[in-house]
Backbone as CSV, one residue per row, in Angstrom:
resi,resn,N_x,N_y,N_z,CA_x,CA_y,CA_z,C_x,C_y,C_z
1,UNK,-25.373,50.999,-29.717,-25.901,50.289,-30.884,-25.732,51.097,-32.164
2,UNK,-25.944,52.561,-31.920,-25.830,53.085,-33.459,-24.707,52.958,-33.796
3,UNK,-23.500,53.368,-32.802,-21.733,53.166,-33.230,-21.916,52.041,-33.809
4,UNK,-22.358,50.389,-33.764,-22.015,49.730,-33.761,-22.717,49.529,-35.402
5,UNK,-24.001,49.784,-35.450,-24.308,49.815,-36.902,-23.600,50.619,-37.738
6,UNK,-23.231,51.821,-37.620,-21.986,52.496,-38.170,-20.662,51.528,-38.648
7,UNK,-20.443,51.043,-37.648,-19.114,50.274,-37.712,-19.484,49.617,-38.864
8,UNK,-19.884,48.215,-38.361,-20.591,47.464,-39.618,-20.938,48.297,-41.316
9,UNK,-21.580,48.997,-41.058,-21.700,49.836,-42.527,-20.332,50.446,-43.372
10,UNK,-19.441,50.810,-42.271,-18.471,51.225,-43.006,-17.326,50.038,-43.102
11,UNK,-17.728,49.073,-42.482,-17.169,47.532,-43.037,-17.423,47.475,-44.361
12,UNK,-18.922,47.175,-44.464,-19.582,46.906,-45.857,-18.619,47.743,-47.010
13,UNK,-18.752,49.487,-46.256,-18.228,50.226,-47.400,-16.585,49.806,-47.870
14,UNK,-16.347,49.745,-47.181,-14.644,49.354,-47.765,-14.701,48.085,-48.001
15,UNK,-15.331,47.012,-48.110,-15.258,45.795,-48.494,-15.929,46.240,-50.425
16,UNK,-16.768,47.163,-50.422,-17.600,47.393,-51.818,-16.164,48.033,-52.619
17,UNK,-15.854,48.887,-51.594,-14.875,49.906,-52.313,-13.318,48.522,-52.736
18,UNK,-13.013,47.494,-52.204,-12.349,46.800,-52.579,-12.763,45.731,-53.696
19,UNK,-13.705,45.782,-54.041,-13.899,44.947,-55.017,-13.645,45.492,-56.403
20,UNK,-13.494,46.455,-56.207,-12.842,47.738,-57.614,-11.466,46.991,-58.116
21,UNK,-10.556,46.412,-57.150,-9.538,45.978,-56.988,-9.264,44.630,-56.647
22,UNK,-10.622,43.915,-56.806,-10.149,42.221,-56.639,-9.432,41.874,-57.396
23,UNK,-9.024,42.058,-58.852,-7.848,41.222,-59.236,-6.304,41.539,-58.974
24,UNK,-6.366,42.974,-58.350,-4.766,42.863,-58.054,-4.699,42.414,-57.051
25,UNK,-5.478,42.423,-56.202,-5.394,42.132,-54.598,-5.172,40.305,-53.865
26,UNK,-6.094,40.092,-55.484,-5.452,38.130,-55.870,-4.338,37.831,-55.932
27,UNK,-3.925,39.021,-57.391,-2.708,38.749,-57.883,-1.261,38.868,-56.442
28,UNK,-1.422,40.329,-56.044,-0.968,40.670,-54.903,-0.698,39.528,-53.647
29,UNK,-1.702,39.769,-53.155,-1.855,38.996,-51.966,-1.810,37.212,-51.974
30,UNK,-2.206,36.952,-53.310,-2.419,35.024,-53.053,-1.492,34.838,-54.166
31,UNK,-1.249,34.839,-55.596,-0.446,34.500,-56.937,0.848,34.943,-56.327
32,UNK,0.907,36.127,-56.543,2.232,36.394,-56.428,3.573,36.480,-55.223
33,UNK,2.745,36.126,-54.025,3.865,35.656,-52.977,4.064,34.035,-52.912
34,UNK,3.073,33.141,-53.476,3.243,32.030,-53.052,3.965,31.550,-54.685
35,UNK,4.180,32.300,-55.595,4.888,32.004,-56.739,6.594,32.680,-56.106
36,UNK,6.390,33.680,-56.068,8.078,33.880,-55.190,8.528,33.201,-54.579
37,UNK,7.607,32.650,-53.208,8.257,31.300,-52.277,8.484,30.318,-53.254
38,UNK,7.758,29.858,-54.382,8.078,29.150,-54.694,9.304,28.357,-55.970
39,UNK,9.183,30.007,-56.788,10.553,30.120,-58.026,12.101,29.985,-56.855
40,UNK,12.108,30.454,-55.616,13.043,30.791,-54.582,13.232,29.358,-54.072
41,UNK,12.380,28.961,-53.963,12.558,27.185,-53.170,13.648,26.451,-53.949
42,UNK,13.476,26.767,-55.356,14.624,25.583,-56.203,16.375,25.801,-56.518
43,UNK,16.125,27.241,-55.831,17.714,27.721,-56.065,18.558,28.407,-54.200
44,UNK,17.377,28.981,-53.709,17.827,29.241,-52.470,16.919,28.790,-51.244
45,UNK,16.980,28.607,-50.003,16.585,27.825,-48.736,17.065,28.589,-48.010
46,UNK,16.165,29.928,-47.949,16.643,30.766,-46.765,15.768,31.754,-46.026
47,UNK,15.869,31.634,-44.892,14.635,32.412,-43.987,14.609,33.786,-44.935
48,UNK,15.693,34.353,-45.022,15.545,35.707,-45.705,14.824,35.800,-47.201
49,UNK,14.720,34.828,-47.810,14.228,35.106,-48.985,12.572,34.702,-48.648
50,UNK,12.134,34.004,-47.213,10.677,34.142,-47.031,10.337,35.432,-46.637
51,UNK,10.847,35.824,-45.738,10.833,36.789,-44.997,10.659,38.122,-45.914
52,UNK,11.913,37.843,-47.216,11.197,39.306,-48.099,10.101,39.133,-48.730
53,UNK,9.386,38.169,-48.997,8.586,37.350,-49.425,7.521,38.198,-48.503
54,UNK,7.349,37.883,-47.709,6.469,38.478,-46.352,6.315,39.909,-46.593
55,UNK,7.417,40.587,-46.678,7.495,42.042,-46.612,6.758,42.628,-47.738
56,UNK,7.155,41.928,-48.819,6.055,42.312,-49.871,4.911,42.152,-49.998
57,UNK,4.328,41.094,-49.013,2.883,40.707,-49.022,2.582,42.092,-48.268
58,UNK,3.152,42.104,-46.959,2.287,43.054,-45.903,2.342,44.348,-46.797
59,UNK,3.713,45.135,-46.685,3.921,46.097,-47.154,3.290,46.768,-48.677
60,UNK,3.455,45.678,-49.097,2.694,46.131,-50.959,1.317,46.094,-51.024
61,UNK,0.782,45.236,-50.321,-0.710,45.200,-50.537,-1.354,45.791,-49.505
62,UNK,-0.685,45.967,-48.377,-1.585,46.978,-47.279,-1.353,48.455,-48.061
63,UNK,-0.163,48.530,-48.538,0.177,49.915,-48.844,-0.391,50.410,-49.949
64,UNK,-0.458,49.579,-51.031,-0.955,50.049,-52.416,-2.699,50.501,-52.154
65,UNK,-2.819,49.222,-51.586,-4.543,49.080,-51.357,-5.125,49.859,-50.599
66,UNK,-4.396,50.280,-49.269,-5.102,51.389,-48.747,-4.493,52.690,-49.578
67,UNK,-3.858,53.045,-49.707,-3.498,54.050,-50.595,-4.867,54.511,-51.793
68,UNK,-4.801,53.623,-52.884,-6.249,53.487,-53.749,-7.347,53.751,-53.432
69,UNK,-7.735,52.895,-52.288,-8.691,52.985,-51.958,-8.748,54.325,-51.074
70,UNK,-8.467,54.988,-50.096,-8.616,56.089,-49.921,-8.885,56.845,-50.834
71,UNK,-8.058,57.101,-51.961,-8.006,58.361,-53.312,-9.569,57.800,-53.868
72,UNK,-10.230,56.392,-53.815,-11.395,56.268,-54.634,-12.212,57.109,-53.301
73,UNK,-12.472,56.729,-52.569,-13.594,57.289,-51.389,-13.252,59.009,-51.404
74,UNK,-11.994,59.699,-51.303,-12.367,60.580,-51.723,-12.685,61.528,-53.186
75,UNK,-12.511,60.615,-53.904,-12.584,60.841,-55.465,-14.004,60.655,-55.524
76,UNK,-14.509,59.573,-55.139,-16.313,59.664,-55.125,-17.447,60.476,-53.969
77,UNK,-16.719,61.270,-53.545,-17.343,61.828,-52.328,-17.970,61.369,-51.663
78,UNK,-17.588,59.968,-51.005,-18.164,59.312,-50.045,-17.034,59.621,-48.546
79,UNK,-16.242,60.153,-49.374,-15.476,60.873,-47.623,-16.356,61.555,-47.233
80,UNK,-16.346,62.898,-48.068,-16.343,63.722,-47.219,-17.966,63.742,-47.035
81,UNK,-18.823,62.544,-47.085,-20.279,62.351,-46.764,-20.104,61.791,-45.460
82,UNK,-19.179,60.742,-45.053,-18.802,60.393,-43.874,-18.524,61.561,-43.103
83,UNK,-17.856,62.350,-43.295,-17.182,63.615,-42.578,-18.840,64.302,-41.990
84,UNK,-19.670,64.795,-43.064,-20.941,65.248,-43.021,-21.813,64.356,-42.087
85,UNK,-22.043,63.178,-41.827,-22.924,62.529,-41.022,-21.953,62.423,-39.975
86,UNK,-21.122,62.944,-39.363,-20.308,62.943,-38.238,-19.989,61.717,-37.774
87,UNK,-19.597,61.199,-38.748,-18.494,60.292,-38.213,-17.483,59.846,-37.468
88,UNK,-17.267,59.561,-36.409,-16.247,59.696,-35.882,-14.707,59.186,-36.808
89,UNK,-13.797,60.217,-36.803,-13.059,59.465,-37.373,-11.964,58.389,-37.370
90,UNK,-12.065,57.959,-35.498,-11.244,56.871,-34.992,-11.971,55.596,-35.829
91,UNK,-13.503,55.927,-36.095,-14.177,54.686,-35.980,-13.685,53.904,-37.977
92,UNK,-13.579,55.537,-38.910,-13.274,55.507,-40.316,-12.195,54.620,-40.593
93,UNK,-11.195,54.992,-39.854,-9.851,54.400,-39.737,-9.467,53.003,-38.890
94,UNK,-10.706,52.933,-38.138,-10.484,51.602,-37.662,-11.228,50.374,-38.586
95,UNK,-12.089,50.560,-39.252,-12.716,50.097,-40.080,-12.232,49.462,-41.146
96,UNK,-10.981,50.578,-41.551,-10.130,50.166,-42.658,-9.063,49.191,-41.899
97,UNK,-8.801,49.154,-40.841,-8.015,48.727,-39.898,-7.971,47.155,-40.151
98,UNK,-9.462,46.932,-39.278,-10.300,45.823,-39.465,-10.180,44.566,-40.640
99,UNK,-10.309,46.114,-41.886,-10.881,44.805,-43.119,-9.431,44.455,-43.417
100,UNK,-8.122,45.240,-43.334,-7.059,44.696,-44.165,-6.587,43.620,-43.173
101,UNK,-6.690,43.593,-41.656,-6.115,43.051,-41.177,-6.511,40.894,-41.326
102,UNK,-8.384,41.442,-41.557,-9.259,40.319,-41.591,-8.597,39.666,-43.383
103,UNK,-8.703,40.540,-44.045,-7.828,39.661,-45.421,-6.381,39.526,-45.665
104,UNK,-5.751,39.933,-44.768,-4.436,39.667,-45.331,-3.854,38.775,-44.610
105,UNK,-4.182,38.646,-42.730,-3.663,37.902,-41.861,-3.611,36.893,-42.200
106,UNK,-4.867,36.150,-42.331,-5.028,34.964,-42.928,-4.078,34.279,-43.907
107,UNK,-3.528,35.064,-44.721,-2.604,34.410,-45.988,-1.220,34.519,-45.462
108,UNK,-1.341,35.613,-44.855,0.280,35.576,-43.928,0.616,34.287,-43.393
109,UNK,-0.720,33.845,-42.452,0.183,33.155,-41.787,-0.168,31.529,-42.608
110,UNK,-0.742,31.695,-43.488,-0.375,30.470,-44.573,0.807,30.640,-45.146
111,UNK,1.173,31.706,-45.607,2.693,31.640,-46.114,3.611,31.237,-45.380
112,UNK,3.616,31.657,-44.132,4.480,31.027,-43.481,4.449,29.768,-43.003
113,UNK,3.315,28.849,-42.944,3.094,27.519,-43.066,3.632,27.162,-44.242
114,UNK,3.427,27.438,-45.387,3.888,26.698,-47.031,5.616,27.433,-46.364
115,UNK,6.063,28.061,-45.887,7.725,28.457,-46.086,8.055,26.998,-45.571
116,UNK,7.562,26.756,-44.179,8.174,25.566,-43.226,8.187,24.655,-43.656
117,UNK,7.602,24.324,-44.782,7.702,22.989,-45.769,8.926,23.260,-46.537
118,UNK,9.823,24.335,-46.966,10.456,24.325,-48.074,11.798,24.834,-47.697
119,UNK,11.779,25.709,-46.654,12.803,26.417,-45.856,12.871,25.902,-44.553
120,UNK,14.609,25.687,-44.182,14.615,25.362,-42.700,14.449,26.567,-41.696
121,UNK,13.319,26.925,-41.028,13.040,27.787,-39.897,12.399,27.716,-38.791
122,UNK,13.064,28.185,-37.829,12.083,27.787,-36.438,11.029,29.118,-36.051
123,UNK,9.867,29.184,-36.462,9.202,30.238,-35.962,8.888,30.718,-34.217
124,UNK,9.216,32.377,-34.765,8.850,32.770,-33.055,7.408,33.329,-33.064
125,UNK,5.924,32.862,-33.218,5.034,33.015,-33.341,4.375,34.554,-33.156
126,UNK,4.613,34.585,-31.874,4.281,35.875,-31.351,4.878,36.763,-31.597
127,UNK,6.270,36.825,-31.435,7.153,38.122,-32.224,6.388,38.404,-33.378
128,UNK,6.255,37.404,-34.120,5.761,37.356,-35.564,5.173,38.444,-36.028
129,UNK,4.258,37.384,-35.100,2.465,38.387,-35.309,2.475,40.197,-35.046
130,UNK,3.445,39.732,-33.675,3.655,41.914,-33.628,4.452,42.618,-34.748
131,UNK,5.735,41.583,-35.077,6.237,42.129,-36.308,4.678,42.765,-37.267
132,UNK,4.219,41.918,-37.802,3.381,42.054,-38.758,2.268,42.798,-38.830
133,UNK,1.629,43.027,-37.363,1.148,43.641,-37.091,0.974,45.800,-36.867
134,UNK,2.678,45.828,-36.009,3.089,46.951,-36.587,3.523,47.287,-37.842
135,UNK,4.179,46.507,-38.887,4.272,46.677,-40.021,3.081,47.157,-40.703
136,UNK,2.158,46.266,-40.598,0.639,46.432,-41.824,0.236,47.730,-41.043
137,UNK,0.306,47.942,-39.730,-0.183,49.778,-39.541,0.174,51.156,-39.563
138,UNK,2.023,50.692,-40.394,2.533,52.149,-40.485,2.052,51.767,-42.031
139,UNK,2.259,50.536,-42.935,1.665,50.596,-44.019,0.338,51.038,-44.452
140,UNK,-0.534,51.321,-43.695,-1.629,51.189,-43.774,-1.676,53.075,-43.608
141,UNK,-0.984,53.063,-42.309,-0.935,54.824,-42.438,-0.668,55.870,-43.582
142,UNK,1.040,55.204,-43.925,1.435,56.065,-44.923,0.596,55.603,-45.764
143,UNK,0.058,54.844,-46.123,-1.063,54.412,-47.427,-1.989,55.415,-47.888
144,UNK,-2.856,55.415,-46.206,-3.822,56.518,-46.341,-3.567,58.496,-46.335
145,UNK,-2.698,58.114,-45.482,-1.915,59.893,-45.483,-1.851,59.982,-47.250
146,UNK,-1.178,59.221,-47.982,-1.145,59.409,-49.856,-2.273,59.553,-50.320
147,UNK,-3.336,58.421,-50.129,-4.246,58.821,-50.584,-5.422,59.957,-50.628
148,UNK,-4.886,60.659,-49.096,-5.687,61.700,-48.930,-5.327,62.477,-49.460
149,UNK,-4.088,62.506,-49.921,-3.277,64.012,-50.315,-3.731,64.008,-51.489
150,UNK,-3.497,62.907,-52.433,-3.336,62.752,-53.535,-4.547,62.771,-54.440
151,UNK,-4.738,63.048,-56.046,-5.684,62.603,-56.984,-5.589,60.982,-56.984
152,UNK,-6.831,60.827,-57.458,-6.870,59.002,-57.917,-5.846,58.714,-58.560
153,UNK,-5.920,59.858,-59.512,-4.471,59.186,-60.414,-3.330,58.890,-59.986
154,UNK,-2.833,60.090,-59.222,-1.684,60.100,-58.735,-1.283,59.066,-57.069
155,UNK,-2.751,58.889,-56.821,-2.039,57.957,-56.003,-1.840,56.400,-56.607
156,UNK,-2.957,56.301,-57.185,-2.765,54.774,-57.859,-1.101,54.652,-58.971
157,UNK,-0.722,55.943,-59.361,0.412,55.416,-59.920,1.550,55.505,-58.994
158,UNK,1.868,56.701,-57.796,2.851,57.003,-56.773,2.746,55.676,-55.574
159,UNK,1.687,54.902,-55.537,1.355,54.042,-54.633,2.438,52.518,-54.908
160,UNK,2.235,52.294,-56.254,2.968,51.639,-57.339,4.245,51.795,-57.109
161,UNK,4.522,52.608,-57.570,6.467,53.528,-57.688,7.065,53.234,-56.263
162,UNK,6.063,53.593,-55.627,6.407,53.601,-53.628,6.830,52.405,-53.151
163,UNK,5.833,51.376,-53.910,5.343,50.038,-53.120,6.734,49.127,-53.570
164,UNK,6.504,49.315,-54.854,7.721,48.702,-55.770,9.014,48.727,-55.396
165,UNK,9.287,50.214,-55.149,10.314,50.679,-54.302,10.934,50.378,-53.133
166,UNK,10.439,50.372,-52.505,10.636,50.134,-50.850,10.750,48.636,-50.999
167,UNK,9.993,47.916,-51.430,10.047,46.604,-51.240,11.469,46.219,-52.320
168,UNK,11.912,46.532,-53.291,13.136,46.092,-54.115,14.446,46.864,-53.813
169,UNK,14.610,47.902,-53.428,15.348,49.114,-53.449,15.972,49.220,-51.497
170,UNK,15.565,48.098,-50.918,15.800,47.874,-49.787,16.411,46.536,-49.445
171,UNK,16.925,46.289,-48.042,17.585,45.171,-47.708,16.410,43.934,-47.028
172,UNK,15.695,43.415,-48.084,14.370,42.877,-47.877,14.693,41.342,-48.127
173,UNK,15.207,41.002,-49.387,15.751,39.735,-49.796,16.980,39.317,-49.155
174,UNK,17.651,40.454,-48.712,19.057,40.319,-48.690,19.526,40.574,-46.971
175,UNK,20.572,40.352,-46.367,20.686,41.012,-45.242,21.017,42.438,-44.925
176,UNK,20.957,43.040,-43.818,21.498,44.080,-43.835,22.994,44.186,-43.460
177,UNK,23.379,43.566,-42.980,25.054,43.421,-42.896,25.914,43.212,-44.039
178,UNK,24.889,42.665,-44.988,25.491,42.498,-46.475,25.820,43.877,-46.966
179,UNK,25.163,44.455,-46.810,25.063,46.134,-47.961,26.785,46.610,-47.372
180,UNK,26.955,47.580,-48.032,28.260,48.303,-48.102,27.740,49.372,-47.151
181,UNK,28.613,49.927,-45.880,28.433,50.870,-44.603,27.386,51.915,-45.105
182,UNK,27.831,52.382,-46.189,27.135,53.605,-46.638,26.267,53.968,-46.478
183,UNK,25.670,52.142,-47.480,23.995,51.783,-47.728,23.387,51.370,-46.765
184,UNK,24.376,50.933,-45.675,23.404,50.400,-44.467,22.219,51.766,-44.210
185,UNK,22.984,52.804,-43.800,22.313,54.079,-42.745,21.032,54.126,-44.132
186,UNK,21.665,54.857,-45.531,20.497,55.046,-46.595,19.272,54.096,-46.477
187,UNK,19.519,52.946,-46.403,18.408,51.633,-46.669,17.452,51.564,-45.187
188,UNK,18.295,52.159,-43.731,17.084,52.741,-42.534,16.063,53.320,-42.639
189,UNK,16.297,53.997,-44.094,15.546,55.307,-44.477,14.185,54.740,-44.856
190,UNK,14.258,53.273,-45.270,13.025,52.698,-46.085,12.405,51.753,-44.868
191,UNK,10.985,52.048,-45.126,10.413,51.367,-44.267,10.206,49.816,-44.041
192,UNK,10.757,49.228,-45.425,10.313,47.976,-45.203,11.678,47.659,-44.746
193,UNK,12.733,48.160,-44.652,14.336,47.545,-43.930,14.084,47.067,-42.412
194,UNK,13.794,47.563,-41.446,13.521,46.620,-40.545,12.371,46.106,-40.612
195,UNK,11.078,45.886,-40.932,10.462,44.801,-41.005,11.231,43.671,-41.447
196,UNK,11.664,43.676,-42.677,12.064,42.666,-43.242,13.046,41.807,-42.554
197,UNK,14.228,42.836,-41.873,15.253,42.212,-41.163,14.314,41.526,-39.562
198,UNK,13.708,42.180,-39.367,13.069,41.536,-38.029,12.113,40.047,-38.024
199,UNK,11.894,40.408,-39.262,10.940,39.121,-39.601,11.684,37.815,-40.377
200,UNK,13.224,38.018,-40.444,13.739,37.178,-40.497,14.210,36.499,-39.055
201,UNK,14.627,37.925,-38.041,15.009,36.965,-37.008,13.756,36.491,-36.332
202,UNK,12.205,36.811,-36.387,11.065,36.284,-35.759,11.097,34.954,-36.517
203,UNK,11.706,34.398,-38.075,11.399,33.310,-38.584,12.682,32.481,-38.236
204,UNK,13.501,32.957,-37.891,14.770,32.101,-36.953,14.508,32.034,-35.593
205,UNK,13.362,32.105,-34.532,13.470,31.833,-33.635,14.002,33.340,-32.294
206,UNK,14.256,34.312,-33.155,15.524,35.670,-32.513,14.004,36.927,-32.549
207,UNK,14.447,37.886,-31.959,13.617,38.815,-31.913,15.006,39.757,-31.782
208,UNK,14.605,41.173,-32.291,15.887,42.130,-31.842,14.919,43.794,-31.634
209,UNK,15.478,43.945,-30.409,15.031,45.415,-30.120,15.295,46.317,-31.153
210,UNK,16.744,46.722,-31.521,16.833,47.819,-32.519,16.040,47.455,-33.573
211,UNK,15.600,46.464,-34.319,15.167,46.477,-35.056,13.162,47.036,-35.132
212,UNK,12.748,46.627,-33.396,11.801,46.529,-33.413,11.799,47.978,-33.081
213,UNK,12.424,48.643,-31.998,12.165,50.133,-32.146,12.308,50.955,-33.280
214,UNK,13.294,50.447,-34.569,12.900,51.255,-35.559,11.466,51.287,-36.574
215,UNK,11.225,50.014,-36.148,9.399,49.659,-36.504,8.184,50.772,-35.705
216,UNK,8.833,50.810,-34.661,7.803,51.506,-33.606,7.910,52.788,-33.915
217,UNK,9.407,53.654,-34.097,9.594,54.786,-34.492,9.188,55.023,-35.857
218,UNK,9.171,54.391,-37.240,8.752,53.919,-38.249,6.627,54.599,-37.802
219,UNK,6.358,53.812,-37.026,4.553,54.029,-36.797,4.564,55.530,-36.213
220,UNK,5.680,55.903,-35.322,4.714,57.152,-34.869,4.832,58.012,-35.972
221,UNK,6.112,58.126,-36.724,6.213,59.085,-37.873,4.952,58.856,-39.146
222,UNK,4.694,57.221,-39.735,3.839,57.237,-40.176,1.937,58.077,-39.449
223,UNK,2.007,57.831,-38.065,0.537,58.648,-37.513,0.696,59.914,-37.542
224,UNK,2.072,60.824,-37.233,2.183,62.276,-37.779,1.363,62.942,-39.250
225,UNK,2.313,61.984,-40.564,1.784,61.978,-41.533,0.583,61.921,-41.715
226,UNK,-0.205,61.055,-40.991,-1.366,60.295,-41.206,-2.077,61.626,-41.100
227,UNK,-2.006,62.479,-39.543,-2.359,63.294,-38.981,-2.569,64.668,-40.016
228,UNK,-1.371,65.086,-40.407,-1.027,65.880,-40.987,-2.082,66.152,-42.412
229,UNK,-1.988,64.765,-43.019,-3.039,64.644,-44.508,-4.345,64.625,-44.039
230,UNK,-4.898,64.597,-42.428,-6.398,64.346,-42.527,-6.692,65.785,-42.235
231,UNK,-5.752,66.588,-41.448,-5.702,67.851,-41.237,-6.129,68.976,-42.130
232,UNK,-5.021,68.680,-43.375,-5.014,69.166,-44.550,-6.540,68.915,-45.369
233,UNK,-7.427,68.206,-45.406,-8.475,67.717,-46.136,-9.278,68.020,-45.267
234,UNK,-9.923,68.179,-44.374,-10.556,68.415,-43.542,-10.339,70.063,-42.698
């Protein structure tokens, strides 16, 4: 019972600590993907342009947001008060786990309901969901590994630069067979390149191993990191 009131409390806390950030997290998460699907509907009709669509939802707003929000909790010393009442810290991290998964899922898989109205695609449901699922938790990792490292400042602006990055500066909109040989191997380098490519073939009906083991390899390197920054602070 006490774990469990714990749990709950540090629900509360990261739900308080997100309200610092309700309007990007609108803008983010609800305005600005269902305005992309929708400027995209009148000129192109293609799984891939939902699909990057997607990548930016999971990837930008799990990433920015946990990112922030970490740098605020330890910027207000409510970490390391958690740390002090012995917290477990599977329970810290699952917590955060919890709340992004409870607000963002939800719109995910409305987006991909509003795509099937506008784009021809046959969804593979379940692939989907694991796509998305491992995605939002290496996002969620490297998020927090930044924010621990980092000042408020510097993560709220490097979180930005990162998020922006990865999601434009990658083969997200586009295919990966498209890019020139070079750029293929460079663009592996970014994390949202196989999500994005995988979650096109989960929205065609296809699932592909290489793609999904570079997702999986993608998470353990993000929990190293993760590891590494709680190490360092602690």
């Amino acid at each position: 019972m006490v774990n469990i009131r714990k749990f709950v409390g540090l629900l509360e806390l990261v739900a308080r600590q997100s309200r610092a950030y309700l309007a990007t997290n609108v803008f983010y998460g609800v305005m600005f993907p269902i305005a992309f699907i929708l400027s995209f509907e009148t000129s192109i009709r293609s799984a891939q342009v939902l699909a990057g669509t997607l990548t930016l939802y999971i990837f930008m707003n799990v990433f920015i947001g946990t990112a922030q929000s970490t740098a605020f909790l330890k910027y207000s010393g409510e970490m390391s008060l958690l740390y002090v009442t012995k917290t477990p810290r599977w329970m810290i991290v699952l917590s955060f786990v919890v709340y992004q998964l409870a607000s963002t899922l939800p719109m995910a898989v409305g987006l991909v309901f509003l795509g099937e109205t506008l784009v021809p695609i046959k969804v593979s449901w379940l692939p989907l969901l694991v796509t998305y699922l491992v995605g939002a938790m290496y996002a969620f990792l490297l998020g927090t590994a930044l924010g621990l490292v980092t000042s408020l400042r510097t993560a709220n602006q490097l979180s930005q630069v990162l998020g922006w990055t990865f999601s434009f500066f990658a083969p997200t909109f586009i295919s990966l067979q498209s890019l020139p040989p070079f750029l293929r191997f460079l663009s592996l380098l970014e994390p949202t390149t196989p999500l994005a490519q995988e979650l096109v073939n989960n929205l065609e009906g296809r699932t592909s191993l290489n793609f999904m083991l570079a997702m999986l390899a993608y998470l353990v390197v993000s929990m190293v990191l993760y590891r590494l920054a709680e190490n360092r602070v602690t």
